[in-house]
N, C-alpha and C positions, 0 to 999 in steps of 0.2 A: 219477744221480738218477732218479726212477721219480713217472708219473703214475698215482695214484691216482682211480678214480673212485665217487662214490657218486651213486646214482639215486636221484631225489623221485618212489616210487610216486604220491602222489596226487597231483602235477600230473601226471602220465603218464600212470594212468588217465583223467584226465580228457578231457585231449589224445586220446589215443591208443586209449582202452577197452582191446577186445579187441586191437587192435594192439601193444600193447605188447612183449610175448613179439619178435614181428618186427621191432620202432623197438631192442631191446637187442644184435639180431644185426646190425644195420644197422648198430648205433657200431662193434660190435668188427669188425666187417668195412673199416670205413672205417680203422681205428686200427691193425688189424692188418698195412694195407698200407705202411705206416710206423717202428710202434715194435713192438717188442719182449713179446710179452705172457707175463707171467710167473706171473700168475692169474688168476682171472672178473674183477675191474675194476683190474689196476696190471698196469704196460706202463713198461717201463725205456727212459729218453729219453737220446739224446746229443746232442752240441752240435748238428752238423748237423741231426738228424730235427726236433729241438725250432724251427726257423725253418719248417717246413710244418705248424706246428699249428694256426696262422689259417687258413690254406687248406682243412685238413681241416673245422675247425670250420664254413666256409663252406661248403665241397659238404655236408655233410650237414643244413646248414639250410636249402639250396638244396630238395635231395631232398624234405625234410619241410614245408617251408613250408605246404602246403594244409592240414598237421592243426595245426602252429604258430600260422600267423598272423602275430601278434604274441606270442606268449608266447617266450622263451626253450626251450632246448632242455632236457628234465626233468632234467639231469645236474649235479652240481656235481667239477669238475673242482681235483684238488692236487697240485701238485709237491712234491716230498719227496727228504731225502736217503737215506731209508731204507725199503727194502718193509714193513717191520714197522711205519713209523709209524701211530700212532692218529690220529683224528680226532674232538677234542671237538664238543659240540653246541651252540656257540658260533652268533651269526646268519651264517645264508651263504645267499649267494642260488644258486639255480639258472641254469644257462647262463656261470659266473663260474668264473675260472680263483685259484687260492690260492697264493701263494708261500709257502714256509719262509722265516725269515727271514734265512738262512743261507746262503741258494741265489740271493738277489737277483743280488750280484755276479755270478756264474756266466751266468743266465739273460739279465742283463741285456748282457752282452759277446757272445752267441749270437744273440741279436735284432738288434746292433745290423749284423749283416750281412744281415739279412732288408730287404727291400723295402718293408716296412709301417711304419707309426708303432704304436707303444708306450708306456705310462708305466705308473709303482707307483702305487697308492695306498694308506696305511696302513691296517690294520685292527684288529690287535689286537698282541701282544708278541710271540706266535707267528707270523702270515701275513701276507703283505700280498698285495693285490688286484694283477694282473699284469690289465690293459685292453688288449687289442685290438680292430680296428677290428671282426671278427667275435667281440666279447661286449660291445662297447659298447650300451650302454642304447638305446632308440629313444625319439624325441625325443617324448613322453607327457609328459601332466600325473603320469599314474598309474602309472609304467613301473616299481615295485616291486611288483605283487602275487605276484611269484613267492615273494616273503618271506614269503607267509602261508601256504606249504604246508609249512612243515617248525620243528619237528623229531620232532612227533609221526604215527603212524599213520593215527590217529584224528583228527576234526576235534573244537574245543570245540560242544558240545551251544547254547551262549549264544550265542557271536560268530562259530561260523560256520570259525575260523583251525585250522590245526593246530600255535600259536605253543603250547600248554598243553593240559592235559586240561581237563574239564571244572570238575573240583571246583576248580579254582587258576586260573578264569577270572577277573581284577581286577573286572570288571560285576560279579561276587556280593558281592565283597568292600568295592566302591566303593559298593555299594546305588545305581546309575544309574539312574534311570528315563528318562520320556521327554521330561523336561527335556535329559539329555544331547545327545542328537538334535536335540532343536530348536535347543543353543546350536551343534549344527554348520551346521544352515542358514543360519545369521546368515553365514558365511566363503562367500567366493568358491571353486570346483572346485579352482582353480589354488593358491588359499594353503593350503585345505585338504588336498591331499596334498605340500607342502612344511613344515608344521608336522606333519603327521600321520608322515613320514618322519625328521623331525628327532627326533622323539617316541619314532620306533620302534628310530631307533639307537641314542638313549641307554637304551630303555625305561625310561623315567621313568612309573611308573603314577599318579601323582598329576598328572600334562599333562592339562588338562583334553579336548585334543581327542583323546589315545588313552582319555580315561576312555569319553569319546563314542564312540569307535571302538566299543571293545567292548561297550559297552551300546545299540549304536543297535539293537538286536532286544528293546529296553525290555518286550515284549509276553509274552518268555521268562522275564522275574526274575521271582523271591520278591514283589517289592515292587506289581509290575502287578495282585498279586492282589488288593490293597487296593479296587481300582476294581467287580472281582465282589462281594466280601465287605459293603463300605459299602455299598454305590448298587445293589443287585440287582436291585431293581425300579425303582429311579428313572431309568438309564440305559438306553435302549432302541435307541441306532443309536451305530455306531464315530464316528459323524460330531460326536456330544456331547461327547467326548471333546480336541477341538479349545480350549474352556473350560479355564480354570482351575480345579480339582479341590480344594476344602482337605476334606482326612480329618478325618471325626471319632472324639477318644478314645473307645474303647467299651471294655470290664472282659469278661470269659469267659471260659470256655475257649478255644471256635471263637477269638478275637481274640489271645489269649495265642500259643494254638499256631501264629496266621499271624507273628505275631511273631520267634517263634522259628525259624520257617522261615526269616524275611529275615537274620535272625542268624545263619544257617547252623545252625544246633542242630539237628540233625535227628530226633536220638532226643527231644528234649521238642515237635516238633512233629509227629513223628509219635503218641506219645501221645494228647497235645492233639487231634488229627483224630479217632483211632478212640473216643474220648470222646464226641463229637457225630455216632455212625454215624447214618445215613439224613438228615441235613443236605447240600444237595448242596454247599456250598461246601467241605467236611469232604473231598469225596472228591476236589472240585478242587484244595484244598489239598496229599492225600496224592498223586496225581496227578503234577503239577509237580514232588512230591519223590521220586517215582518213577521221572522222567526227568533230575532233577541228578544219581540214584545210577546213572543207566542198567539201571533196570528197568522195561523198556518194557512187558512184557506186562500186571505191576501196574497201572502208567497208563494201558494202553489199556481194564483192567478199571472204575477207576475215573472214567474218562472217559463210557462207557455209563452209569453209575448217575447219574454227573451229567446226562447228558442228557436223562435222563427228565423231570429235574424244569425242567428249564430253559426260560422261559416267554419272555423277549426275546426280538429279533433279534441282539442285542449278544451275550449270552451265550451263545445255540446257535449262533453263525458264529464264538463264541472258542475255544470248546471242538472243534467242531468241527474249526478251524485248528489245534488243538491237534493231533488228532488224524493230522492231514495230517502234520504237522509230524513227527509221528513218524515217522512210514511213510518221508518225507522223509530223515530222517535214518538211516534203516536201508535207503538205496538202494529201497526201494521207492515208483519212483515211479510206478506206474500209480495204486494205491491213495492215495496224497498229491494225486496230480489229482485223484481224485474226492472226497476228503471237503474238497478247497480247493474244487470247484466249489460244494460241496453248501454251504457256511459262505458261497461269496458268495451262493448263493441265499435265505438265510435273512437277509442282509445286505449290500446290494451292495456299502455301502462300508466293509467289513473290508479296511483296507490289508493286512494280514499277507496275507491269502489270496490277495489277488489278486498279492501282487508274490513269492510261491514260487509261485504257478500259472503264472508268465511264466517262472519257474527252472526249474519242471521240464518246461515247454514247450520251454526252448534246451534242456536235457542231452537230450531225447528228440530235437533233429536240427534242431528247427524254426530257419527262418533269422532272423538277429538283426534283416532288418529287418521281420519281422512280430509284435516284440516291443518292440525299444529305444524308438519312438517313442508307446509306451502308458503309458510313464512319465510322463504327465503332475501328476500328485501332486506334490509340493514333498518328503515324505517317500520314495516311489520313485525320483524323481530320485536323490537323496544315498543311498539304500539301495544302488540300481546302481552310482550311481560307486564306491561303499564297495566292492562285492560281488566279493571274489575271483575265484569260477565266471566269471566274464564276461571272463577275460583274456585268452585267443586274441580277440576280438574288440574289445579295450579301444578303438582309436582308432577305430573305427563309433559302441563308447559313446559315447565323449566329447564325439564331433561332433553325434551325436544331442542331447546333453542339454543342449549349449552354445546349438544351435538351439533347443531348448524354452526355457531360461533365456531368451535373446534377445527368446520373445512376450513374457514376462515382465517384462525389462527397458524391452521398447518401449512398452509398456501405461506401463509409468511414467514413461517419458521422455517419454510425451503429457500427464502429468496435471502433471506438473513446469513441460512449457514452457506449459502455461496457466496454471500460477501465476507462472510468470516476464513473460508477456506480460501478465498481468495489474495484476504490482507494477510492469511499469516504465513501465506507461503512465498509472499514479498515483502513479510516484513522487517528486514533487513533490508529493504534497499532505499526505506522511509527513512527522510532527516527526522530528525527527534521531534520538532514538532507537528509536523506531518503524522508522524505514528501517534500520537496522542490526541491527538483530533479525530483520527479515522477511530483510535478505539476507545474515545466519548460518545462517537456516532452510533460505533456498535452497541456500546452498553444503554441507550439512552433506547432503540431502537428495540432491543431485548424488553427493556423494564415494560415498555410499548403494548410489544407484544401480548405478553403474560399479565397485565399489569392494569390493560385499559381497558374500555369500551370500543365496540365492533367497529365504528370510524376510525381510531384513531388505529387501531389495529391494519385497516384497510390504509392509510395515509402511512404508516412505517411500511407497512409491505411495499406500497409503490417507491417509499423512502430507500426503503434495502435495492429494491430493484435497481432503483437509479442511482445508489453508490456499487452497485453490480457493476452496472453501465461505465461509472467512471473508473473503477481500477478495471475496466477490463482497456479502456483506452488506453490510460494509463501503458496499461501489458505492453499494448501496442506501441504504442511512440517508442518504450523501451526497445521494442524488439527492431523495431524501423531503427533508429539508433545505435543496435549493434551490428543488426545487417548491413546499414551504410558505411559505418567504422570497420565490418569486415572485410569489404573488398579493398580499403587502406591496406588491411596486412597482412589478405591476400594476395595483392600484387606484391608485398613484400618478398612475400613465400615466392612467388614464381620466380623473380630475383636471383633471390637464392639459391634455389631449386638450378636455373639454369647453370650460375656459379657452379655450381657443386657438379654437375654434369660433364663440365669441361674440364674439375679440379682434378690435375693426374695424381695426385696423394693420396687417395681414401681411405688406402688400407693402413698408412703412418697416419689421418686422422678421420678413425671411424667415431669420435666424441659428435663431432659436427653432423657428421652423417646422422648419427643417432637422434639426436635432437632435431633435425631435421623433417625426419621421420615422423617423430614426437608431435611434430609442430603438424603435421599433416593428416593424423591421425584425430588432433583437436578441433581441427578445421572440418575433417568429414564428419564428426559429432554432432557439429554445430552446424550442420547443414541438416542432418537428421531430426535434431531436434525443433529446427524449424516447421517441420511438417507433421512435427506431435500436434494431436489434437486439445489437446490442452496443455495452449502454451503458458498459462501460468504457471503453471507446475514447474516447467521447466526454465523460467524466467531465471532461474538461482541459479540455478546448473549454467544455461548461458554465461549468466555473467562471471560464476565461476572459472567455465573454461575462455573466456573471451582475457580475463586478466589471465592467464596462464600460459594462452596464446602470445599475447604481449610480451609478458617478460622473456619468454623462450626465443623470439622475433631479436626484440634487445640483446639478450645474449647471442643470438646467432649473427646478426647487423657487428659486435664489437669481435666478433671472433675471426670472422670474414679478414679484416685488413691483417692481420695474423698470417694468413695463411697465403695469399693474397701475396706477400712480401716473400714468406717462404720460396713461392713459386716462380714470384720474381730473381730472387737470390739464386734458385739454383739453374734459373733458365740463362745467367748472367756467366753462370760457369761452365753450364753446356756451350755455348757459345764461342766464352775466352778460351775453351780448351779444344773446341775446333779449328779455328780460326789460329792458335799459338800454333795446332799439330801439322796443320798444314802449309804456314807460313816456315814453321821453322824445319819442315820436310824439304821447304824448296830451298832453305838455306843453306840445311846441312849438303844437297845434293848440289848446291853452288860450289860451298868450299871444298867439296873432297873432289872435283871434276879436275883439278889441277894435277892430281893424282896419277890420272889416269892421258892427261897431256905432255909431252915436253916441257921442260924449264922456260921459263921467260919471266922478261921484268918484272912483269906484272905477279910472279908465284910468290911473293913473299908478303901481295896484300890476304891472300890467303890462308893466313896461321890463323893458328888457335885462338889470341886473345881479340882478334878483330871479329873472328866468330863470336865469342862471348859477347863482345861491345854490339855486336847485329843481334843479338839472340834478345839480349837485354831492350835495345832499342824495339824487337818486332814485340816484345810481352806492355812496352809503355803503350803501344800503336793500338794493340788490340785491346786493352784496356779503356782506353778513351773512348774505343770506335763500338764498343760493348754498352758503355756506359751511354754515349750518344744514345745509341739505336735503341735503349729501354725506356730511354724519356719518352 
């Protein structure tokens, strides 16, 4: 049997630059002290040499680790039963060893006196995957971008991959914009390159999250051009763009011909452009379709004609980036630094520019961590995780951006627990379904949280905020509601209060007094409590002592006519007992005066039982006249 190798120039250039040349004498130097070499990369294996290939695989990752990293070694490594076999362009990853599937048995009875652990895993009808502990995966969120450098030369012009050329990139064909993008910020780091890898095995181009993959450079399609073309004067900073966009239908040429561009027709929208020459949208149109054909010099010609005319910050930091972007992609990165610097200067917040000016700051040397933690953008964030180029350094990424998610996530895990602290310290004053609504919102806003992607994270945070906002109103109407209802039974109290001031009994009923008191002492609480700074808190307390207040109110109100009557009744006897003592003083000093006179006729109206009959008649008199005067 004989190992085949085939090398991934552009993960190697990238690794390795100029080194390269010396990383390919370095394999065959290590390979050749072992196997058998029978050409430039196939080296005929036997049982025995085939159990030090983990070993080998290990010193020379040992050796190379400081230009590695983390990436895999640029090699894709296959066993065969034949030097002549071919190798389709089927997905294979680099640093991955390929079984025939003819050679399993063989290879796998050779291992199994080797020292090491081993297993298969299926690939396709032809190979299967042979795992050892040196090509085993390293434990990443993102531990496949080596899959994005092959099988092409060339990288795609759109998405950045060398999975396609440029013209048979799915982004053109999908028409993605930068909806795509955003529906991937909604997904957590971790689910996002588990469905984005699930994606990519099957390549399934209709997965919404590889449509997103390859469209998240939204800035590069046919379709972003809609945003120049409509809105040229109307939008003036990238940061506008953050809105919802609805295009409107317009008729033309210019409009026809941008059309046909997104249709990929390039001969009727090329037409369509040189129709509307000295238009500058005309030459931004032909421009863009200059770089889908990879005629860059065309685009960078009509790149200058558009800039002449280009009166925003939006549209001379696009164009501009445009122009970066070229150079970018023709390895000239001195000239892509400078017209990304010159685009953020004309608009700071041009995300494209500034997040290839951080790209061609790492390929030029500069260390990841005077770069990875600039990502602060919610769109840079997910651009980097996405971004192939950054794979020797993948786990510095990761940890970087998981700590920037983190302010993120914490920023809303404070705006949550004040909404939580704020339902549950009123929640008792929720009807039943009110409370189950609020705390669906919560749990729903939690799962959010902990659960999603940095948008959707960012959209519950403003979520929490603004159910903040409503029970905090809520608080309020409550609190206006029992403050207005307090001076109802405030005035009650003073009422009362007065009553009780005038009542001459207090010390025969000190019940009333007491609860009176009671009653006043609930009232100064609840004046107090208004001026707490955190009137939720106290919301329950209110309304506690506000029914407490009430009922003591009600008790005191039915206690009142009680007493009330008391007062009446014995003011009824003061009275009859004044009015009998002195009527019947001047009575008695009527009948006895005969006493003290001579005899005459008249001394025998004078006895005793005519006194009784006057005594009795003056007690009916003062009765009535008692009884009058209390009406």
């Amino acid at each position: 049997m004989f190992l085949k190798i085939q090398e991934n120039r552009p993960l190697g250039k990238l690794l390795f630059r100029e080194k390269l040349p010396s990383i390919r004498e370095l394999l065959h130097d290590y390979f050749s002290r072992v196997f058998s070499r029978k050409d430039t990369w196939t080296y005929e294996l036997s049982t025995e040499s085939l159990k030090k290939l983990n070993s080998i695989l290990y010193e020379l990752k040992d050796t190379l680790k400081e230009g590695l990293k983390w990436a895999p070694l640029p090699f894709v490594f296959f066993i065969v039963q034949k030097k002549e076999h071919t190798i389709g362009p089927n997905l294979r990853r680099v640093g991955k060893i390929y079984v025939a599937e003819s050679l399993v048995g063989p290879v796998e009875k050779a291992l199994r006196r080797a020292s090491h652990s081993f297993r298969f895993e299926k690939i396709n009808k032809e190979f299967v995957e042979l795992i050892l502990p040196s090509t085993s995966d390293h434990t990443l969120m993102f531990f496949y971008k080596d899959a994005f450098f092959d099988p092409e030369e060339r990288p795609c012009f759109i998405c950045g991959t060398y999975l396609h050329r440029t013209e048979a990139c799915p982004a053109l064909k999908e028409r993605v914009g930068l909806e795509g993008l955003q529906n991937l910020l909604k997904i957590s780091l971790r689910d996002l390159a588990n469905e984005l890898w699930k994606a990519l095995k099957n390549f399934d181009k209709t997965d919404p999250v590889l449509k997103g993959f390859f469209g998240r450079h939204y800035y590069l399609l046919p379709s972003f051009l809609q945003v120049p073309f409509y809105f040229s004067s109307e939008i003036h900073y990238w940061t506008e763009l953050q809105k919802p966009i609805n295009f409107p239908i317009k008729g033309g040429a210019l409009y026809l011909a941008l059309d046909a561009l997104i249709r990929l027709d390039y001969d009727s929208a090329k037409n369509g452009f040189k129709e509307q020459e000295g238009d500058f949208r005309a030459d931004l149109g032909l421009a863009l379709l200059n770089c889908l054909k990879e005629e860059f010099p065309q685009a960078l010609y009509h790149l200058e004609n558009a800039l002449i005319s280009a009166k925003t910050p939006f549209l001379k930091s696009y164009l501009l980036f445009l122009k970066g972007y070229i150079y970018f992609y023709q390895n000239d990165i001195y000239s892509a630094e400078e017209n990304f610097r010159e685009a953020l200067r004309a608009d700071s917040g041009c995300i494209p520019a500034f997040y290839f000016l951080q790209i061609t700051r790492y390929l030029e040397g500069e260390n990841w961590t005077k770069i990875f933690p600039f990502f602060q953008h919610p769109q840079t964030i997910y651009l980097s995780f996405l971004e192939p180029l950054f794979i020797a350094d993948e786990k510095e990424l990761e940890d970087t951006l998981e700590k920037t998610i983190s302010k993120f996530r914490e920023e809303a895990v404070k705006r949550l627990k004040e909404a939580e602290d704020k339902f549950h310290k009123m929640e008792a004053l929720f009807l039943k379904e009110d409370k189950e609504e609020y705390s669906k919102t919560l749990e729903d806003i939690r799962n959010s949280i902990y659960g999603g992607g940095l948008l959707l994270i960012e959209e519950v945070g403003k979520k929490a905020l603004e159910l903040n906002l409503e029970l905090n109103k809520f608080v309020f109407s409550k609190i206006k509601k029992i403050k207005e209802d307090l001076k109802g039974l405030k005035e009650k109290l003073r009422n009362l209060e007065l009553f009780w001031q005038t009542y001459p009994y207090k010390e025969e009923d000190v019940v009333f007094g007491n609860r009176l008191s009671d009653a006043y002492k609930i009232a100064g609480n609840m004046e107090k409590r208004f001026r707490a700074k955190d009137l939720t808190k106290e919301l329950k307390n209110l309304y506690k002592e506000f029914t407490t207040l009430s009922k003591l109110l009600e008790e005191l109100t039915e206690m009142r006519p009680n007493l009330e009557r008391k007062w009446k009744f014995r003011l009824r006897v003061y009275l009859f007992l004044k009015r009998f003592l002195l009527a019947e003083g001047i009575l008695t000093a009527l009948f006895l005066s005969p006493l003290l006179l001579p005899e005459t006729p008249l001394s025998d109206f004078f006895s005793l039982s005519n006194f009784l009959l006057f005594s009795f008649a003056v007690i009916i008199i003062i009765l009535i006249s008692v009884t009058i005067n209390n009406k």
